[in-house]
N, C-alpha and C positions, 0 to 999 in steps of 0.2 A: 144230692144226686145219688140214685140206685147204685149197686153195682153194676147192675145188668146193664145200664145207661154208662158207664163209666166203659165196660169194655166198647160198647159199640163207639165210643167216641176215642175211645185209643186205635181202635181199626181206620174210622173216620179217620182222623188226624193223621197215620203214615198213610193210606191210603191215598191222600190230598196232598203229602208231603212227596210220595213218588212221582205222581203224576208232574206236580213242581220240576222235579228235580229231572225228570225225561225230557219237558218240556224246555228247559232252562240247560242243555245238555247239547239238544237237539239245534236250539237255537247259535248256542254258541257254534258249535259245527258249524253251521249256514255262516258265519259270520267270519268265521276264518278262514274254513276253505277256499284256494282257487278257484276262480267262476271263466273254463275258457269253451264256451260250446264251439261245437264244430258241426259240421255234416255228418261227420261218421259216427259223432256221440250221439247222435238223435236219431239214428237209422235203425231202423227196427231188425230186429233179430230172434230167433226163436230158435231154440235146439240143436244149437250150433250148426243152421244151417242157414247162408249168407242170400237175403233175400235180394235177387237176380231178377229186373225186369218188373212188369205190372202183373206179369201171370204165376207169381213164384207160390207155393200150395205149404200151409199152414202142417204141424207134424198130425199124425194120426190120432185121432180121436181117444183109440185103443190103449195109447201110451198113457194119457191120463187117468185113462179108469184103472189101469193097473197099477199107479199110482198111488189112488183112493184106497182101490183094494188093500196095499202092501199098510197103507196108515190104518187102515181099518180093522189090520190083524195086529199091529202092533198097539194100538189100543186094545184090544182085547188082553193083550197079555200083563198090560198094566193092570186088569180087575183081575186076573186069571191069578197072578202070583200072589198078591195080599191073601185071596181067598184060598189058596192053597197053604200059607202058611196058618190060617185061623181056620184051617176044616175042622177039628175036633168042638172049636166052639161053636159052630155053626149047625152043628147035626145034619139030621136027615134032611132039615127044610134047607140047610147051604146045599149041598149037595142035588137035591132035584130042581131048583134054580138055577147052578150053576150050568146042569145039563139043559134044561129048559135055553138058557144063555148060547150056550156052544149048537147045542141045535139049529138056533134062528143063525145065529154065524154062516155055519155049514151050508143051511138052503140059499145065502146071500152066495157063497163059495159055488154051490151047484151051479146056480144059475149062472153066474161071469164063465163060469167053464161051460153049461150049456150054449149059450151066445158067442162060446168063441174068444170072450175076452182076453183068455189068458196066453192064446199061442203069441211066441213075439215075432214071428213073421208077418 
């Protein structure tokens, strides 16, 4: 067997061995825990706020996108910092990419603040 076949089967291998081991984890959990349902445990709930009646109203749309928004800059700053520690190897092409990057961000940013997204009232 290659090398190149040899890594992909050591990836293989823990890869199948995780999944085992979540799986066989998860299971056991199921098997020892208490099992005592109730009414109250199965009663739906949203945003800490206790749904009352047939007409009770789901939370605001707004709060999720701002949400997204908040994962969507903190992902940014996971590419943002590696590439700021390797700007010297990267030259001129890191650098008009990265702005090219932060740009399409920024128009994504314009817009949630044009539409309003971001007031929390």
């Amino acid at each position: 067997m290659s090398e190149f076949l040899r890594t992909y089967l050591t990836v293989g291998i823990f890869g199948a061995l995780g999944v085992v081991l979540v799986g066989a984890f998860l299971g056991l959990g199921r098997l020892l825990r208490p099992s005592r349902p109730t009414p109250a445990k199965t009663e739906n709930y949203e945003s800490g706020v206790d749904p009352i009646g047939d007409g009770w109203s789901q939370a605001n749309i707004r709060y999720y996108v701002f949400a997204l928004l908040f994962v969507m800059f903190d992902v940014e700053a996971v590419f943002i910092f590696p590439w700021a520690t390797r700007l010297e190897a990267y030259g001129m092409f890191g650098l008009v990419e990265m702005a090219i990057f932060i740009f399409i961000l920024l128009l994504g940013l314009l817009y949630a603040w044009r539409k309003g997204m971001l007031r929390w009232v």
